[in-house]
C-alpha positions in Angstrom: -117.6 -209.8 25.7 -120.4 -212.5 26.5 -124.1 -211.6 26.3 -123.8 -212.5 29.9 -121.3 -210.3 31.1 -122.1 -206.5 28.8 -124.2 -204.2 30.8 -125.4 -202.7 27.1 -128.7 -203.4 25.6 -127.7 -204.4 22.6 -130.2 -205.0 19.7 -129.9 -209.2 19.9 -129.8 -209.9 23.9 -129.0 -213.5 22.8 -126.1 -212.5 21.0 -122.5 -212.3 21.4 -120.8 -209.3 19.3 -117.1 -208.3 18.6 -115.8 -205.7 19.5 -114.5 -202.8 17.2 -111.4 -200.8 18.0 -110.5 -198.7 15.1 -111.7 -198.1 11.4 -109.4 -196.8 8.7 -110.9 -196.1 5.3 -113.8 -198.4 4.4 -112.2 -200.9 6.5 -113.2 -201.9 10.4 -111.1 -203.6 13.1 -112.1 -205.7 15.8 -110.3 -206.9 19.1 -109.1 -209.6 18.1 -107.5 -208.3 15.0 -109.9 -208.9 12.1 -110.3 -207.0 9.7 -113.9 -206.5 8.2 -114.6 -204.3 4.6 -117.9 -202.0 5.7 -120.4 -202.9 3.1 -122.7 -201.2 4.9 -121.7 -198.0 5.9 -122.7 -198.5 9.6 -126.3 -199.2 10.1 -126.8 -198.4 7.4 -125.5 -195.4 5.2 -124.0 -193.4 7.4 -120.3 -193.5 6.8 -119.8 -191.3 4.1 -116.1 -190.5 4.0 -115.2 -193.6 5.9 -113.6 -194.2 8.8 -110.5 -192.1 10.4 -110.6 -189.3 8.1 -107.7 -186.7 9.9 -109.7 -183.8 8.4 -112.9 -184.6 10.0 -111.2 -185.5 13.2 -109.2 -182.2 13.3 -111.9 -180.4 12.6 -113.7 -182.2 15.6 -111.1 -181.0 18.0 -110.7 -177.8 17.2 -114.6 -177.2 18.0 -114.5 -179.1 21.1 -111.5 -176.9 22.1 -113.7 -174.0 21.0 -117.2 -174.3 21.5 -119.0 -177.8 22.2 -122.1 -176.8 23.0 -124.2 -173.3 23.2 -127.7 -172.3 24.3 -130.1 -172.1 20.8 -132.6 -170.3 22.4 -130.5 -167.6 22.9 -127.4 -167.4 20.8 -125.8 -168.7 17.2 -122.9 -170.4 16.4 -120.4 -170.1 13.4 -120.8 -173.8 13.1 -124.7 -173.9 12.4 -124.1 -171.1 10.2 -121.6 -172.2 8.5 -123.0 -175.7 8.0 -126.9 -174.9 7.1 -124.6 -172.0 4.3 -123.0 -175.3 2.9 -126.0 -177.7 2.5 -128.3 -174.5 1.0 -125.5 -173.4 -1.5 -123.9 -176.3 -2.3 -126.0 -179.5 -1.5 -129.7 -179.0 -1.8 -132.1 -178.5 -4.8 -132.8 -175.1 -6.4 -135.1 -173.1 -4.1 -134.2 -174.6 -0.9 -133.0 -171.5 1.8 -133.3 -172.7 5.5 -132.1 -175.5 7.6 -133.4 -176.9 11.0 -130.7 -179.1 12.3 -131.7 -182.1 14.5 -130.1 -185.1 16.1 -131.1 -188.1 13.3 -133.0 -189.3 10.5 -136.3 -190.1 12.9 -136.1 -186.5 14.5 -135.3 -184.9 10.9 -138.8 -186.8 9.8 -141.0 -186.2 12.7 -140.1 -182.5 12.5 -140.5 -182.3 8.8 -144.1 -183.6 9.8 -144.3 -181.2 12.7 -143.4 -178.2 10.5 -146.1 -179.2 8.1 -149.1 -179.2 10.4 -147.9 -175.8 11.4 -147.8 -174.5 7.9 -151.1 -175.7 7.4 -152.4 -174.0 10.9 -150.9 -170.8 10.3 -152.2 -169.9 7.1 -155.8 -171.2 8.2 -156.2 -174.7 7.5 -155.6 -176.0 10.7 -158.0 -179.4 10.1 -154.7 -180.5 7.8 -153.5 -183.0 10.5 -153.6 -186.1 8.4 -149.9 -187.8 7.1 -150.0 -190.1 4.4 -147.1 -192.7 3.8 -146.4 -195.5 2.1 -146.1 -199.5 3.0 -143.0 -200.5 2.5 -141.1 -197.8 3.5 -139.1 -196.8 6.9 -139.5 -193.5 8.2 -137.8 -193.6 11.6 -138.2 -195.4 15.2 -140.5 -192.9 17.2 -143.9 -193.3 17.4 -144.7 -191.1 14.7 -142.3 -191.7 12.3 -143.9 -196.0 12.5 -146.9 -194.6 11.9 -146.5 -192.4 9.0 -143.7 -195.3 7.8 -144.5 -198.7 6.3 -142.1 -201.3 7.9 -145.0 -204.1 9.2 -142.7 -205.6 11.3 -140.9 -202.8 13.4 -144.9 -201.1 13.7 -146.5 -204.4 14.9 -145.8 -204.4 18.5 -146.2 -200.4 19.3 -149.7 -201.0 16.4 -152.5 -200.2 18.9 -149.9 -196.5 20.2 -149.4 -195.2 17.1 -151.4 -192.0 16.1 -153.4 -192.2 12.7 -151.8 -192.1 9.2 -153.2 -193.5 5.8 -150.8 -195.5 3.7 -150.6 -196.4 -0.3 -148.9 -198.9 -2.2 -145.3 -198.7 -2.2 -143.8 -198.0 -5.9 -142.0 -201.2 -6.3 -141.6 -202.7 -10.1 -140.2 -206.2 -9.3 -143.2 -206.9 -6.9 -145.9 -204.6 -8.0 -148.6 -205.1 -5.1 -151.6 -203.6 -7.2 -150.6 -206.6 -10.1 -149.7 -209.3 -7.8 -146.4 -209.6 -9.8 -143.3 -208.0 -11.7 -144.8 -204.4 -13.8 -142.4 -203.6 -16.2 -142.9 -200.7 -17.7 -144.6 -199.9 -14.3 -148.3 -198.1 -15.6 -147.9 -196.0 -12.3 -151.0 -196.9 -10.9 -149.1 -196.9 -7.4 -148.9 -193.0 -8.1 -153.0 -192.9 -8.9 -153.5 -194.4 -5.4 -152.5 -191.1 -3.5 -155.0 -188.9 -5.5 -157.8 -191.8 -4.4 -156.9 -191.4 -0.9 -156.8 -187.7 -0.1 -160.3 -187.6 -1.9 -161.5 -189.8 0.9 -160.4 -188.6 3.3 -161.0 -184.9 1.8 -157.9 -183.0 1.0 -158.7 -180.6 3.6 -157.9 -182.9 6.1 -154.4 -183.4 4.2 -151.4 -182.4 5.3 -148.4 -184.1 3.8 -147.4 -187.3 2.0 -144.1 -188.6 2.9 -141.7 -190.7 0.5 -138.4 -192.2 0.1 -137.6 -191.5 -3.4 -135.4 -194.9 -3.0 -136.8 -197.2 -0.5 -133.9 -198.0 1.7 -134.0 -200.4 4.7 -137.3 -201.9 4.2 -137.6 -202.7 0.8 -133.6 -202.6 -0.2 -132.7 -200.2 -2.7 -135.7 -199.8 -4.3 -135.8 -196.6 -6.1 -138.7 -194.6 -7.8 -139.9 -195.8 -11.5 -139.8 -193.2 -14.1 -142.6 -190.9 -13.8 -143.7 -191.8 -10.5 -142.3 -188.5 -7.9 -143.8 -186.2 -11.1 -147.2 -187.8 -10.5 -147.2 -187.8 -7.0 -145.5 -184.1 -6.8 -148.7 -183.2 -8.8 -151.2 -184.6 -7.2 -150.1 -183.1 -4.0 -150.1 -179.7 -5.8 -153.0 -180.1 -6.7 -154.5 -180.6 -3.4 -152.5 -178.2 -1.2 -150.7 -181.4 0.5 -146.8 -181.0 1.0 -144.2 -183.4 -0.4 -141.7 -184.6 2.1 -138.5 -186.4 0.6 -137.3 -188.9 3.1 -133.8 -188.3 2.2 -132.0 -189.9 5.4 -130.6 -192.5 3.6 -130.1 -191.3 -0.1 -129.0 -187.6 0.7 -125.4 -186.1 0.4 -124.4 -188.0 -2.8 -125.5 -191.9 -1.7 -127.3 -192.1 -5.1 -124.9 -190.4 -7.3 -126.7 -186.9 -7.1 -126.6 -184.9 -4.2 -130.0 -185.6 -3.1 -131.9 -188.4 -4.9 -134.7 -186.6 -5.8 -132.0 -185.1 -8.5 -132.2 -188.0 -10.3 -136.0 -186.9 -11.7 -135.6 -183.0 -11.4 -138.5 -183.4 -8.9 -138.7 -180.5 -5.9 -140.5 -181.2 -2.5 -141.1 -178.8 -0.2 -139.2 -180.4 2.8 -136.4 -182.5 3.1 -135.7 -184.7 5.7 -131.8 -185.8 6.0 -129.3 -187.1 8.3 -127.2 -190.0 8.2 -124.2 -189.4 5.5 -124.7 -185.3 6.6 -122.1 -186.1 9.5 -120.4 -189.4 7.8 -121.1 -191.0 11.7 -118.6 -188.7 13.5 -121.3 -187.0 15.0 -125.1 -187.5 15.5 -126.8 -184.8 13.5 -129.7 -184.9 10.9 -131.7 -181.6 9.5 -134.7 -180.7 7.6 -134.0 -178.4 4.7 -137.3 -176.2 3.9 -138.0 -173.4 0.9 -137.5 -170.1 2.0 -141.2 -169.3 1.9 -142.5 -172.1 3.6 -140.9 -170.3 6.8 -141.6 -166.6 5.9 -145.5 -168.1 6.5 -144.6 -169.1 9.9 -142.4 -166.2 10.5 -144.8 -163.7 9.3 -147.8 -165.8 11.7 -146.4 -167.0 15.1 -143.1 -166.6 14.3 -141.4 -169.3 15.9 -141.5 -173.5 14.8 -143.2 -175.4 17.9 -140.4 -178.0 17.6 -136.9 -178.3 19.7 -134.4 -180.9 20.9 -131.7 -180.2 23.3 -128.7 -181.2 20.5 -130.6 -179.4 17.8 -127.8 -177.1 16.1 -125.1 -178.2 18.5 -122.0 -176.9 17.7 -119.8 -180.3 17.4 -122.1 -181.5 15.2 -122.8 -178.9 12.8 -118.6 -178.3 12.8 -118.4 -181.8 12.1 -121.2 -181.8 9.3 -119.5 -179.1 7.7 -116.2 -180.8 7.6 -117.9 -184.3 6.1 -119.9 -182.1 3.2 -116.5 -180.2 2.6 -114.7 -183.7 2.0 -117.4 -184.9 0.1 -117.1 -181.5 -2.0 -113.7 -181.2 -2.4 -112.9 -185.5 -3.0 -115.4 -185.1 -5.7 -117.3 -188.4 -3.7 -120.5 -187.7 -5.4 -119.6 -188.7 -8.6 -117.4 -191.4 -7.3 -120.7 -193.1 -6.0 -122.3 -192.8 -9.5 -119.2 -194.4 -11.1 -118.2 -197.1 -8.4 -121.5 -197.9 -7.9 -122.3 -198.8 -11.5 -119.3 -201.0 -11.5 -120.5 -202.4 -8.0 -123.9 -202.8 -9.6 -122.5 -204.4 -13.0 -120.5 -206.9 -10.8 -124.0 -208.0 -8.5 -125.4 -208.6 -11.3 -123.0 -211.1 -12.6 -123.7 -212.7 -9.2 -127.4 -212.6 -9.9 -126.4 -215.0 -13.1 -124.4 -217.2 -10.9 -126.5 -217.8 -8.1 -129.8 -218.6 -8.6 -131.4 -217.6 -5.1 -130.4 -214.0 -6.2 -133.6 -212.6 -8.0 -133.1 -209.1 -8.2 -130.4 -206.3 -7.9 -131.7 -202.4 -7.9 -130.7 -199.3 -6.7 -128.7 -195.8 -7.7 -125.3 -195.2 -6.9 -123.4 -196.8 -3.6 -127.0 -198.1 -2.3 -127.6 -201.1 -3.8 -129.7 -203.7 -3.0 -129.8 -207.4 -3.6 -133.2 -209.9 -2.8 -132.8 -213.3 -2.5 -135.5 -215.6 -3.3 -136.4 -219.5 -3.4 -137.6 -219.9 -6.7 -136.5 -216.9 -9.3 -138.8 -217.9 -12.1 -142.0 -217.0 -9.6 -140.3 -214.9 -7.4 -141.2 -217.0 -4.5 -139.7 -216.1 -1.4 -138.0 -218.3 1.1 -139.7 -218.9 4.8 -139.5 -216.5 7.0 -137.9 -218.9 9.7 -135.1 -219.9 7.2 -133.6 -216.5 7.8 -131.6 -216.5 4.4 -131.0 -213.1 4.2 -129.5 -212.9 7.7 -127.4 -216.6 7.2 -125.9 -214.6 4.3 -124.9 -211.5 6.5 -123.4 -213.7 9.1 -121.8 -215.6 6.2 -120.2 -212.1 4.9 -119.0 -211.4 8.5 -117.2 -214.7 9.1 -115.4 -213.8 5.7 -114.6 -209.7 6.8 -117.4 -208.0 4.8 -120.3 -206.5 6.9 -123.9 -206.4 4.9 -126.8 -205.2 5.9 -129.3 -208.2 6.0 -133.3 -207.0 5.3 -136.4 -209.1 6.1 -140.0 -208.6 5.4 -139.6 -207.7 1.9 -142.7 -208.9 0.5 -145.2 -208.5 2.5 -143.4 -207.0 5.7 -143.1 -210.7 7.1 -141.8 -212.5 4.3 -138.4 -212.0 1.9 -135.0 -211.2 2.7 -133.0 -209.0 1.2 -129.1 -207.7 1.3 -128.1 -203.9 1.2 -124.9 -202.5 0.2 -123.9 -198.9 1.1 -120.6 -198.5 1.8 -118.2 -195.3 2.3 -118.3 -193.2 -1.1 -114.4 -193.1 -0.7 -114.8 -196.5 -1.9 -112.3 -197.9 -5.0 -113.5 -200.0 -7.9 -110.7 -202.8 -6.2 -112.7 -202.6 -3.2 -116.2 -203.1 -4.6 -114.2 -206.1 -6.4 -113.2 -207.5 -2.8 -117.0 -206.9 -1.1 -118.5 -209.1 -4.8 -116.0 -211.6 -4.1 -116.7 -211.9 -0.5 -120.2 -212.0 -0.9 -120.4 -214.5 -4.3 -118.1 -217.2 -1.4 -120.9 -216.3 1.0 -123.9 -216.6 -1.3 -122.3 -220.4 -2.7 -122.1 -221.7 1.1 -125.5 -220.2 2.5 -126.9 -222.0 -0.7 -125.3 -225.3 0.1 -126.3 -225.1 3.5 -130.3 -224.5 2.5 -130.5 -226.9 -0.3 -132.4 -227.1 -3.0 
């Protein structure tokens, strides 16, 4: 349908998109009868167990036909029991014992946050109001969630609305911002930044530093350097601040582990998920807290000042439940640690064979690729030459959706692809996405020029 003629507000107004009319596997269709590979997992990370799964979608109809939506403030469900049961036991890090189930990734965050203050407040240390985040990173859409996040160019134009937060460096070896250039091995003097901050602005002001243990969106694929969620986990012990692991992207095996944070044996104290929870089927996201952070509140007020209207909605926590069971039972966790280290191995052979590719990163089946002019000085290209997006729309043309990233630098400058596709993925489909993308890369490079 024309840009003209849609009454939707898409995210380009000037652009015409296809139109999808059925997904099987890891594989989209559109109207007119192309077929695209999704590289991406949706936007971006979300499909899980890929598209058309008859489990998940028998398990969706038998809750509709049962119970589609019930009153939280007055009753349970078996599906929010049964779901929070299956992330506690099976999914989340020792320690972990309570779920509050949400509607995304930005709710899941901004009630993480939310939960924190009250901590703070109910054991007397109500002046802990203060978030600190990281540049770099994305933390969701609302106006809080910009804040705390790092993305320079989705906070610019809401920059004089959004409430105060304090930002560090983000932890990011192949364009270190406190060196100016590469760090390997990284000295972690990105993780010494926190501990000068809270004693600024006096840890009693602190409440909670907020972290994506692999920089997703913003950054692409940009995981943690050895050492670095240790250092921070101490420092914040060390000062009474909580840890919040922005796990929206990375949780529910993306990485390999079940959560990322698995990768370095670290433990916050809240976990902020969504995205791969429900695989896309259904709009649901959930913080996962430690037992006794909510004895404190139950044992104060007793009840978290936070609630949504879908929070713990039936569908979606049936449909959850059904997604983590797949991913249990197919044994999709390691499946991303083993396809994505052959995915990985193969981007890096096109790293050797194009030379605007100047860096592949990430764990597991989110893996990141940044493109740059001059790979010697890791020069990026012009913001207006859009290279990063030229190369999605290449992908497209060729049936592989990517996930084109811009801003990587500096928030205005670099561009950057990221690849996270359904774990259900096959080591002959990760071949077809490389060889889509090593036809795209050679044509967008022709196009530029030297």
């Amino acid at each position: 349908m024309g840009s003209g003629a849609t009454r939707v507000i898409h995210r380009n107004l000037n652009h015409t998109y296809p139109t999808l009319v059925r997904g099987e596997g890891v594989y989209l269709w559109d109207a007119d009868g192309n077929r695209y590979l999704d590289g991406s997992g949706g936007s971006a990370a979300v499909t899980s167990v890929g598209h058309a799964v008859p489990e998940i979608v028998d398990a969706i109809a038998r809750q509709a036909a049962e119970l589609a939506y019930a009153p939280t403030h007055a009753f349970s469900t078996r599906a929010i029991e049964d779901c929070a049961r299956l992330i506690v036991e099976e999914f989340a890090p020792p320690g972990f014992g309570k779920v509050w189930f949400v509607s995304g990734g930005s709710e899941a965050v901004e009630n993480a946050v939310k939960m924190a203050l009250q901590f703070h407040r109910e054991r007397g240390e109500g002046t802990r109001q203060v978030v600190i985040g990281r540049w770099g990173s994305y933390h969701g859409s609302t106006l809080g969630t910009l804040a705390w996040g790092g993305n320079a160019g989705r906070r610019r134009p809401y920059a004089l609305a959004l409430p105060h937060a304090e930002h560090i460096s983000p932890c990011f070896p192949y364009r270190c911002w406190l060196r100016g250039k590469a760090c390997p091995p990284c000295d972690l003097s990105c993780a010494d930044q926190l501990e000068r901050v809270i004693r600024q602005v006096g840890s009693e002001n602190v409440a909670a530093f907020v972290v994506e243990p692999v920089v997703g969106a913003t950054l692409g694929a940009v995981p943690a350097a050895p050492g670095y969620l240790a250092a921070v986990r101490e420092t914040c012990d060390r000062h009474g601040v909580l840890l919040i692991a922005d796990e929206v992207m990375t949780g529910f095996g993306r990485t390999g582990r079940n959560f990322a944070v698995d990768h370095w044996g670290v433990i916050p104290d809240l976990i902020a998920c969504a995205k791969g929870i429900a695989g896309g089927y259904a709009p649901l996201g959930a913080v996962i807290a430690r037992p006794e952070f909510v004895d404190q509140v139950r044992r104060g007020s007793g009840s978290f000042a936070i609630g949504h209207t879908a929070a713990g909605n039936p569908l979606s926590c049936a449909t959850g439940t059904a997604v983590l069971r797949f991913i249990r039972d197919r044994g999709l966790v390691r499946n991303a640690a083993e396809v994505g280290a052959h995915l990985r191995s193969n981007l890096e052979e096109l790293k050797d064979r194009h030379p605007i590719v100047g860096d592949v990163r990430g764990l597991g089946l989110l893996l990141g690729m940044e493109l740059v002019r001059d790979r010697v000085t890791r020069t990026s290209f012009p913001p207006e030459m859009a290279v990063a997006k030229r190369v999605g729309s290449a992908t497209l043309a060729r049936g592989l959706v990517s996930y084109p990233g811009t801003g990587t630098v500096d928030g205005s400058s670099g561009d950057h692809l990221l690849y996270a596709p359904p774990l259900t993925i096959t080591r002959s489909q990760a071949d077809e996405l490389v060889e889509i993308l090593d036809e795209s890369l050679a044509a967008v490079t022709e196009m530029i020029g030297p």
